[in-house]
C-alpha positions as CSV (number, residue, x, y, z in Angstrom):
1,X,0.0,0.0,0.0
2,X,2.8,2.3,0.6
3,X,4.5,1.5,-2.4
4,X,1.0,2.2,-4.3
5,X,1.4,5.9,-2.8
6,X,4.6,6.5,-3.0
7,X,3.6,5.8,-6.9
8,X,0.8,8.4,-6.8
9,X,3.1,10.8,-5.2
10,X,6.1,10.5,-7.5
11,X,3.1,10.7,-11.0
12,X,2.1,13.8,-8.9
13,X,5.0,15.2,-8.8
14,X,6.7,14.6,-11.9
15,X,3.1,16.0,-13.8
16,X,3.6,19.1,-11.4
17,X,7.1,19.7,-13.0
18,X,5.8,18.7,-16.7
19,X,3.4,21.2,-16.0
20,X,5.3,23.6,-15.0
21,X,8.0,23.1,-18.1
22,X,5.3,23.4,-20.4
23,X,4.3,26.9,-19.0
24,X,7.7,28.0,-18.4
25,X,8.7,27.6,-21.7
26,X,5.0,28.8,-23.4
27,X,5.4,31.3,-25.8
28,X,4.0,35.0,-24.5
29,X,1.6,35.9,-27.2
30,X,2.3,39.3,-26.4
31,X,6.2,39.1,-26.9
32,X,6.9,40.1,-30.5
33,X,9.4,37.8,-32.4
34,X,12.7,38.6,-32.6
35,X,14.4,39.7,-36.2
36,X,16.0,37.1,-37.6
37,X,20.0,37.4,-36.7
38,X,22.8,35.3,-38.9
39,X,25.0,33.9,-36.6
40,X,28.4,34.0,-39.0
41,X,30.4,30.6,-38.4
42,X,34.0,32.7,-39.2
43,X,33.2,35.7,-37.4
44,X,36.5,37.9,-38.1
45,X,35.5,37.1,-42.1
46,X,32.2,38.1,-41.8
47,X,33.0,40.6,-39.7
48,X,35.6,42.3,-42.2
49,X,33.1,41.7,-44.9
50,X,30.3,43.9,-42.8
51,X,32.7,46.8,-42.3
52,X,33.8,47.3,-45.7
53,X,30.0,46.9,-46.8
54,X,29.3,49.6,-44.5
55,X,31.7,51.4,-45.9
56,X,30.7,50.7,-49.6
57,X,34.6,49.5,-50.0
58,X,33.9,47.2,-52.9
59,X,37.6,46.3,-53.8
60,X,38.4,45.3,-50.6
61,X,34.9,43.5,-50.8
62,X,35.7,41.8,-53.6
63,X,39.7,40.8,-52.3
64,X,38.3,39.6,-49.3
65,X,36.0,37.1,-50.8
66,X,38.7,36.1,-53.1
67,X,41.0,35.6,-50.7
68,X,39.5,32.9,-48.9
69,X,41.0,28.8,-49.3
70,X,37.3,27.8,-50.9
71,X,38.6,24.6,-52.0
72,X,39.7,23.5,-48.5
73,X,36.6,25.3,-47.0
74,X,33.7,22.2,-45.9
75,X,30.5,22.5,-47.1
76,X,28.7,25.3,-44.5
77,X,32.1,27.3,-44.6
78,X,31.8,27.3,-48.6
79,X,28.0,28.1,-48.2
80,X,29.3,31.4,-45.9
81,X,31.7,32.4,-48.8
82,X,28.8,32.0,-51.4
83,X,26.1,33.9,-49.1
84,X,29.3,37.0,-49.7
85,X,30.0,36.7,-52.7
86,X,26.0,36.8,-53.6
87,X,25.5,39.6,-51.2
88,X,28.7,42.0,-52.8
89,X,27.3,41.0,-56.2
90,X,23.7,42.5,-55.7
91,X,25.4,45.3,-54.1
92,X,27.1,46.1,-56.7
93,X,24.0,45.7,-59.3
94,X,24.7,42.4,-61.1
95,X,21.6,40.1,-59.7
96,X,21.6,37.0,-62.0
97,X,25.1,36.0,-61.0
98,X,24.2,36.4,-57.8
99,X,21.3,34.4,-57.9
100,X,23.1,31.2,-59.5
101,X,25.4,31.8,-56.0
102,X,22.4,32.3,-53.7
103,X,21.1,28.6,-55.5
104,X,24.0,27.3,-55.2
105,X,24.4,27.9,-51.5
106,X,20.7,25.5,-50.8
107,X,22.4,22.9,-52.8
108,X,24.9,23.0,-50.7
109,X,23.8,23.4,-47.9
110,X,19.3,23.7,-47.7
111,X,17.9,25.3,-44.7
112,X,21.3,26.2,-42.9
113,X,21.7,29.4,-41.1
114,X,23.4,30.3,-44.8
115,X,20.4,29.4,-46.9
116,X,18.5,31.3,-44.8
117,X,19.9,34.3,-45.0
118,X,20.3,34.2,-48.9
119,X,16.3,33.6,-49.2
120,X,16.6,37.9,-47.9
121,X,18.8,37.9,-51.1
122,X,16.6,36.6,-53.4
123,X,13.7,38.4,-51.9
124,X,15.7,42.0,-52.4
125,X,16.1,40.4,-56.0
126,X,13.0,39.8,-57.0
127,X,11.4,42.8,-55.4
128,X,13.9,44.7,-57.2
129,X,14.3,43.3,-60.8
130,X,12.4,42.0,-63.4
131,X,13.7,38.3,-62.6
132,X,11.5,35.2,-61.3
133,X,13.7,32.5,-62.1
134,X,10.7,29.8,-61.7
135,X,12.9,26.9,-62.7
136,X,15.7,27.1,-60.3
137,X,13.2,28.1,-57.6
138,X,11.7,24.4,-58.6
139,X,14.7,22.6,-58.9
140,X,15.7,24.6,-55.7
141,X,13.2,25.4,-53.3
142,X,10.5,23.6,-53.8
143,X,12.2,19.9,-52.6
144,X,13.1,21.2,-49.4
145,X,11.1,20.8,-46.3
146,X,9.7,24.1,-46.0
147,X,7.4,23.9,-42.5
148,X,6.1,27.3,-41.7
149,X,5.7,26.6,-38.2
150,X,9.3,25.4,-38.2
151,X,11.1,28.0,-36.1
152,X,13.9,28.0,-38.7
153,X,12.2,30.1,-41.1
154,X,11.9,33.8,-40.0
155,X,8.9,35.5,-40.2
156,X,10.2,38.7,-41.8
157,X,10.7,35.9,-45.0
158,X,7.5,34.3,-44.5
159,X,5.5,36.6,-46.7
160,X,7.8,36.6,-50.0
161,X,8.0,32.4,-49.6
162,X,4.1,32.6,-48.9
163,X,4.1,34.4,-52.7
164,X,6.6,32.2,-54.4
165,X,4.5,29.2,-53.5
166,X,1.0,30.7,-53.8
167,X,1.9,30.0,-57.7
168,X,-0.8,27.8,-59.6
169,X,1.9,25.8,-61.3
170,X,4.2,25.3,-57.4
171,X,0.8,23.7,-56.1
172,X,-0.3,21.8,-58.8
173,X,3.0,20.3,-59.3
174,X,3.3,19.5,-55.6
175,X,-0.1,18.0,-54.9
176,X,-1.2,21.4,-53.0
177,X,2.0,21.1,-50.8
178,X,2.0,25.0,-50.6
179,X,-1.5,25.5,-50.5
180,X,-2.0,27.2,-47.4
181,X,1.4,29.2,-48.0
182,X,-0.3,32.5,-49.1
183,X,-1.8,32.7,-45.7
184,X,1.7,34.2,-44.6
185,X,1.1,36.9,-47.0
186,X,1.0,39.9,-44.7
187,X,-1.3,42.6,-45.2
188,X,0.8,46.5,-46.5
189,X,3.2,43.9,-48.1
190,X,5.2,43.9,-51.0
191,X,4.1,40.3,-51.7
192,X,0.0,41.1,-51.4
193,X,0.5,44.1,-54.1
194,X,2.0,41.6,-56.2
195,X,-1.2,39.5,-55.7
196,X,-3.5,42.6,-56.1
197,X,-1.5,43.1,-59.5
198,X,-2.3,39.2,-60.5
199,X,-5.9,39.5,-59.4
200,X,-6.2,42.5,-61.6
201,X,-4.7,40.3,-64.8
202,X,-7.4,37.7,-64.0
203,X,-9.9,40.7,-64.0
204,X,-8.6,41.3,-67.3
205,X,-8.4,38.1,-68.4
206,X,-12.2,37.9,-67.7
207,X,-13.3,41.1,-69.7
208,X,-13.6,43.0,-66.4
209,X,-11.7,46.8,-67.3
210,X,-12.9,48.8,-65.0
211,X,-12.3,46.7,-61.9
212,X,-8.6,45.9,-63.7
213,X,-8.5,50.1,-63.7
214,X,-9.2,50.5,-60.5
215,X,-6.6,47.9,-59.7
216,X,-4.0,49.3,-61.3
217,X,-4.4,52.8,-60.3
218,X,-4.4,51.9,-56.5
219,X,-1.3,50.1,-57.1
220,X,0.4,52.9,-59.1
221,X,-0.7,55.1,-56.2
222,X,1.2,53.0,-53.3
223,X,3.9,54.4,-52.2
224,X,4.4,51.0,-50.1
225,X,5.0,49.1,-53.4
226,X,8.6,48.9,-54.9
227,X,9.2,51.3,-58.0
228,X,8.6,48.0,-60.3
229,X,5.6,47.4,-59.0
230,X,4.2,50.5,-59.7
231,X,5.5,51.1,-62.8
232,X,4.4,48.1,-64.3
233,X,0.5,48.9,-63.0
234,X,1.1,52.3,-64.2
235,X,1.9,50.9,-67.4
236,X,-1.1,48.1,-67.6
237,X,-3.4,51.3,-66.3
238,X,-2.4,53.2,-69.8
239,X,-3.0,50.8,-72.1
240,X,-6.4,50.8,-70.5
241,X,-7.6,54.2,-70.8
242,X,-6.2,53.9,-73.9
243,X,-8.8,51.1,-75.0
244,X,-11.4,53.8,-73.4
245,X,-10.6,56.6,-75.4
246,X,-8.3,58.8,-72.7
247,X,-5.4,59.0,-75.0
248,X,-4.1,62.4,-72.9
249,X,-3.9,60.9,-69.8
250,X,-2.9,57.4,-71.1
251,X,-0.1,59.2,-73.1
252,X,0.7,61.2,-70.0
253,X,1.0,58.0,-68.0
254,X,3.5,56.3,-70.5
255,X,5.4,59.5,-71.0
256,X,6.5,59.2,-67.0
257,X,7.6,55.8,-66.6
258,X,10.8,55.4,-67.1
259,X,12.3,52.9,-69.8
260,X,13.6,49.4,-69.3
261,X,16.1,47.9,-71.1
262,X,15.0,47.3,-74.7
263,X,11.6,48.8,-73.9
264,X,11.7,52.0,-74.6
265,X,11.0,51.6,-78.7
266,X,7.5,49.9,-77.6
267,X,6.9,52.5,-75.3
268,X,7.6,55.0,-78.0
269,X,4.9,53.3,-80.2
270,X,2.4,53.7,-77.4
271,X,2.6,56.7,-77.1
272,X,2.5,57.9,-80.6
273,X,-0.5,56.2,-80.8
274,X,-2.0,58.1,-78.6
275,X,-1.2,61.2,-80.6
276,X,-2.5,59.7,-83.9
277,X,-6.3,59.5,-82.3
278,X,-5.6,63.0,-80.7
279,X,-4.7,64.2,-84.2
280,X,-0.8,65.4,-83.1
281,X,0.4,64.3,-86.0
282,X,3.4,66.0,-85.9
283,X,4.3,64.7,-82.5
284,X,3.1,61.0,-83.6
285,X,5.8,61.3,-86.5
286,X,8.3,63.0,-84.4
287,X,8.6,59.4,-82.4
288,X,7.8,57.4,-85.1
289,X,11.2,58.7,-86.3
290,X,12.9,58.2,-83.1
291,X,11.4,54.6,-83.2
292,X,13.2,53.9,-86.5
293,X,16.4,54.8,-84.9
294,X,18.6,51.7,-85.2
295,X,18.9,52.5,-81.3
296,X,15.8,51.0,-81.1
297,X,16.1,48.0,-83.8
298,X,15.4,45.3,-81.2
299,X,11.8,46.7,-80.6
300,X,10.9,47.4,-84.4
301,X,7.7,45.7,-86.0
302,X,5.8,46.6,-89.3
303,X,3.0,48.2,-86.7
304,X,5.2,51.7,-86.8
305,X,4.8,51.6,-90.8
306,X,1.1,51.1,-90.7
307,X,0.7,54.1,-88.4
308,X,3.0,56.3,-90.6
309,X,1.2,55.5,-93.6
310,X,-2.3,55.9,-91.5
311,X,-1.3,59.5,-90.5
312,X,0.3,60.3,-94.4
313,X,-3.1,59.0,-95.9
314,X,-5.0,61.4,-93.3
315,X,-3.0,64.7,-94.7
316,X,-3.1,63.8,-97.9
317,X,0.8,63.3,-98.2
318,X,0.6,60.3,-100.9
319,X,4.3,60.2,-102.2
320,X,5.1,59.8,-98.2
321,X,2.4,56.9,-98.3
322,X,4.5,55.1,-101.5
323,X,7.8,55.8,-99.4
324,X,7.1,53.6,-96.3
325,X,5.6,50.8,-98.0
326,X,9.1,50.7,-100.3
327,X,10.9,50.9,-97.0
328,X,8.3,48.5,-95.5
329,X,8.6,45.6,-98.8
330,X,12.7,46.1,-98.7
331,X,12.3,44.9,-95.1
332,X,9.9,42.4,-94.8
333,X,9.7,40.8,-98.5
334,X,12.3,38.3,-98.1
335,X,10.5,37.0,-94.8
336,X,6.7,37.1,-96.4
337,X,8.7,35.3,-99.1
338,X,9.5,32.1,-97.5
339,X,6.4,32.2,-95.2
340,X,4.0,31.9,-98.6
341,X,6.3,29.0,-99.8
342,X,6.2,27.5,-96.0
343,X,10.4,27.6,-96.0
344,X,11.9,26.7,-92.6
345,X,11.4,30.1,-91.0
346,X,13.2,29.3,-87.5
347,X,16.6,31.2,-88.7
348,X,14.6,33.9,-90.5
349,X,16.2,37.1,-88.9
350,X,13.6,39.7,-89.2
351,X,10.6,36.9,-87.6
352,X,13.1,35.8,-84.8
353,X,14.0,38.8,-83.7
354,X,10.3,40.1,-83.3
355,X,9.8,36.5,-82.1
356,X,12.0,37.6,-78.9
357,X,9.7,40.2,-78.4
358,X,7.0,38.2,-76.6
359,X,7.2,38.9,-72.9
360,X,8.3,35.1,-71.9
361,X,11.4,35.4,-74.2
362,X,12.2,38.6,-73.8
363,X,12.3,37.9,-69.9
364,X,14.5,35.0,-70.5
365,X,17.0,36.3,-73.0
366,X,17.3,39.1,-71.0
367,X,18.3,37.2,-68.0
368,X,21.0,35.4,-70.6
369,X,22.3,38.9,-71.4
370,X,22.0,39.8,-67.9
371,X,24.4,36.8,-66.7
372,X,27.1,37.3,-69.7
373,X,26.8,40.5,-68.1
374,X,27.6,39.8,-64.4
375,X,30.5,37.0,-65.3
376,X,32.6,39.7,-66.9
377,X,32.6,41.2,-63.6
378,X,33.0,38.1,-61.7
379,X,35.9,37.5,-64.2
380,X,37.5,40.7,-63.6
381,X,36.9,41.1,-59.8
382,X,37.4,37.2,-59.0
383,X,39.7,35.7,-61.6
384,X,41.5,32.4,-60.9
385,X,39.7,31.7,-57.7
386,X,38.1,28.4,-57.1
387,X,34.5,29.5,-56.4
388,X,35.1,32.0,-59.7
389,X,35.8,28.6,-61.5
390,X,32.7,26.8,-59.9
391,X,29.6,29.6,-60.4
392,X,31.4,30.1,-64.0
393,X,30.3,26.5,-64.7
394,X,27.0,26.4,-62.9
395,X,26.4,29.6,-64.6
396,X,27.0,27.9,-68.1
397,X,24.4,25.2,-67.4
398,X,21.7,27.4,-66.7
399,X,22.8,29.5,-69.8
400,X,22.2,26.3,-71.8
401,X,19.2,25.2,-69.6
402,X,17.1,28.9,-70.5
403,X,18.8,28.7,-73.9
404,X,16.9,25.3,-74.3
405,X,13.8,26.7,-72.9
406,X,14.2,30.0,-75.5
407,X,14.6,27.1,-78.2
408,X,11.4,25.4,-77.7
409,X,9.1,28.4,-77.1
410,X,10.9,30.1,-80.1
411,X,9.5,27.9,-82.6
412,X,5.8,28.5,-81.7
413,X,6.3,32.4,-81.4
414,X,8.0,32.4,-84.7
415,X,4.9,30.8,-86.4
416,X,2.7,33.2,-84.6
417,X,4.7,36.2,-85.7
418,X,5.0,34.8,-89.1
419,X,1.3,35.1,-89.2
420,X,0.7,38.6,-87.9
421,X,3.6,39.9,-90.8
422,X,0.8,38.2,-93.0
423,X,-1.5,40.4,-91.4
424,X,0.3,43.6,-91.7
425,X,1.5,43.2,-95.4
426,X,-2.5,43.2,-96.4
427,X,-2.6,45.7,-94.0
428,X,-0.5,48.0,-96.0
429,X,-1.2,46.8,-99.2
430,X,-5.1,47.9,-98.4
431,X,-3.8,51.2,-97.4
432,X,-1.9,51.5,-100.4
433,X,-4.5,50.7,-102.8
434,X,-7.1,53.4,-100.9
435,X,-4.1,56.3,-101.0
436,X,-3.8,55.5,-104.7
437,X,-7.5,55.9,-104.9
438,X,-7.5,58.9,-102.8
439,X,-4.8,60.6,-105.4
440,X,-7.1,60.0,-107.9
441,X,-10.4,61.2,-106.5
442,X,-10.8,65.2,-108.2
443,X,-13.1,66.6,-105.0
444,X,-12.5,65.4,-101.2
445,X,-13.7,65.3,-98.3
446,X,-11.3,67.3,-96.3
447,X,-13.8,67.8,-93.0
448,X,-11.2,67.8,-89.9
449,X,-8.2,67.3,-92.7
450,X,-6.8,71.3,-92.1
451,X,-4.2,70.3,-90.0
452,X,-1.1,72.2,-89.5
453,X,1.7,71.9,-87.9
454,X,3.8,74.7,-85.3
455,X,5.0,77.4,-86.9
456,X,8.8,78.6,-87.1
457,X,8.9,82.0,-86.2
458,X,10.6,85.0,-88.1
459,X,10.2,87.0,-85.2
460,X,10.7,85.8,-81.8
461,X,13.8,83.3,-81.2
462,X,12.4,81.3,-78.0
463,X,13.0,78.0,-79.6
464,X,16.2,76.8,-81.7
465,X,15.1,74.2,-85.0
466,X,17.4,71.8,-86.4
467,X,17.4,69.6,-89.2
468,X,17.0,66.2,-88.0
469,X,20.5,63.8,-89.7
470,X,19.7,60.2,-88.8
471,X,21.6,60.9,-85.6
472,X,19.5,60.3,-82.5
473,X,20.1,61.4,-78.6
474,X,18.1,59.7,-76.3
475,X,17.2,63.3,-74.3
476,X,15.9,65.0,-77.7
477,X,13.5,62.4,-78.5
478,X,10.8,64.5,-76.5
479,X,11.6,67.1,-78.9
480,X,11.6,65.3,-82.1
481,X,9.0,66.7,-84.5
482,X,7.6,66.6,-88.3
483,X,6.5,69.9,-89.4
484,X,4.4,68.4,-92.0
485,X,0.2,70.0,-92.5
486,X,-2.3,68.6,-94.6
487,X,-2.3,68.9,-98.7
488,X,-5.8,67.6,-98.5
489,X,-7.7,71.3,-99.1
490,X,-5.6,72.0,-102.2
């Protein structure tokens, strides 16, 4: 009997204690987390590294980190010299090689205190630049075992992962593993304006402009969201108003935002657009000419000539008319050529390079251009190092890897592209055959036709004209006009 008790006593006491763990160690659900802190496992390294940082020192930076034995280095050690290296590289604007490091380090070593740390990496990167690398995400990401409740993973990351892996294709792929990811998406977040922008696409998508509008224009109003962000709903928000008849304010809208690598030229088209319906045709033609600046070759597509010979036809200027479908025939022919006698058009020149111009490719190939970019100053800062030697190669593979991808989607865009040129050679035959017409034709109808341009004037000397001689500066493009009127009234 006493043993019985002594029993009772010592369950008693030892649930008393259990008990008292359990509430000892409870978490205060007032007490706010703590930031996330990277515990550095060669703290005089990471130290140095921090102070010359600080101090934007990025020679010493760049010595430091190529200093360092990285062949003898184990595995976390080499992951601590990577999670450098990525971070000087994004410091010093070249994100795509700094990415393949940032990868590099969760193959190495996946869900370390080093892989943790670079996911702030490629969170500044993606919030930063145009780059989503999906397929090393997958490859990645997506097979580790990311537990949200896991301790491991800060919360101040929470909210880009929680986007990454809201992604249709991530959950599909994984059987819904991330399905309850986008619950982390924290409200006044860069990650839930993303969202907002990709529920506004799906508004589109659906027919549904105005709620897309009003979309857009709260995101281009956020202050919160990063300058991508809202440049890229500013954008979407003109081509709108555009479809709605507000060609001011959507030409106003595309005037502001700033140009993006080989963007500028489509911007450029936009916008003269937008002067063609608000009959400024001299200002239409003035970019029209900047548009045909080999500057902008890249961007280039047939729809410039249609619009030139639209706004000739309107003032009557016929021999203009003739001269851009010549220019228009000396470019394309060849290539409507071989697509009427269904030749192999996948080398075609003029079709692949407007090929690239679909927003997939262009993404891709930029981020091709982009690396070639960053190894030449991974080359020149790091040369002959052993980690130089190892992201060189892994940068290769995903060169070929994305060059693959271009490859495959290439074909399909070229046959769609082939078809549009189709398109826009009836196009401009059509509006041949009516200016032809229109020469011809003794009385017309020249109702709103009176156009005319600004005049030069003999008096005053407030403004200075010059004779535009095919050589084109990127700051007089706003100035770039036609001083052509209408020969419709005589």
């Amino acid at each position: 009997m006493k043993f019985f008790c002594l029993a009772i006593v010592f369950f008693i006491q030892f649930f008393s204690v259990g008990m008292m763990s359990q509430i000892e160690f409870e978490k205060n659900p007032f007490e706010k987390d703590k930031p996330f802190e990277y515990v550095p496992l060669n703290n005089k390294f990471w130290g140095e590294y921090q102070t010359l940082k600080t101090n934007k020192n990025y020679t010493d930076m760049n010595s430091l980190i190529s200093n360092q034995n990285f062949k003898q280095l184990k595995s976390n050690e080499k992951a601590e010299v990577l999670l450098a290296f990525a971070d000087a590289a994004y410091e010093q604007n070249h994100p795509f090689i700094s990415l393949v490091s940032v990868f590099e380090i969760n193959k190495l070593f996946p869900l370390s205190n080093q892989s943790i740390m670079s996911y702030f990496i490629i969170e500044k990167i993606f919030k930063n630049y145009n780059i989503q690398d999906r397929v090393l995400v997958s490859e990645v990401f997506l097979d580790q075992d990311f537990d949200f409740e896991n301790t491991k993973i800060p919360n101040e990351i929470k909210s880009f992962l929680g986007y990454l892996f809201s992604e249709n294709t991530y959950q599909k792929r994984y059987k819904n593993k991330f399905k309850k990811f986008d619950a982390y998406i924290v409200a006044n977040s860069e990650w839930l304006y993303r969202r907002e922008y990709d529920k506004a696409l799906y508004e589109l998508y659906n027919n549904r402009l105005d709620e897309a509008i009003k979309i857009f224009d709260n995101l281009r109003q956020n202050e919160q969201a990063s300058t991508f962000l809202r440049g890229q709903a500013q954008r979407q928000q003109a081509r709108l108003i555009f479809e709605k008849g507000d060609f001011e304010k959507s030409f106003e809208y595309l005037k502001s935002l700033q140009s993006v690598q080989d963007d500028t030229g489509v911007l450029l088209l936009e916008r003269a657009w937008n002067k063609f319906y608000l009959k400024h045709y001299s200002k239409s033609l003035g970019l029209l000419t900047a548009i045909n600046d080999p500057m902008f070759e890249k961007t280039q597509t047939p729809e410039s000539d249609v619009l030139q010979m639209l706004i000739y036809k309107d003032l009557c200027q016929y021999e203009s008319v003739f001269d851009v479908k010549d220019r228009f025939q000396k470019k394309y022919l060849k290539s409507i050529n071989k697509i009427k006698k269904r030749a192999d058009l996948s080398e075609d020149p003029v079709l692949k390079k407007w090929a690239l111009q679909n927003f997939e490719l262009k993404k891709q190939a930029s981020y091709i251009t982009g690396l070639r970019v960053d190894k030449k100053w991974m080359k020149k800062n790091f040369s002959d190092t052993d980690m130089q030697s190892m992201i060189e190669t892994k940068s290769l593979l995903k060169e070929k890897q994305i060059d693959n991808q271009i490859s495959m989607i290439l074909r399909k865009e070229v046959r769609r592209v082939s078809e549009k040129l189709l398109d826009f050679n009836e196009q401009i035959n059509f509006l041949d055959y009516q200016t032809k017409v229109d020469s011809l034709k003794l009385k017309k109808n020249i109702k709103d036709k009176n156009y005319r341009p600004e005049s030069i004037s003999l008096m005053t000397f407030d403004r200075l004209y010059w004779k535009y001689e095919g050589e084109l500066w990127i700051d007089e493009i706003e100035n770039l006009r036609v001083l052509i009127q209408s020969r419709c009234e005589n």
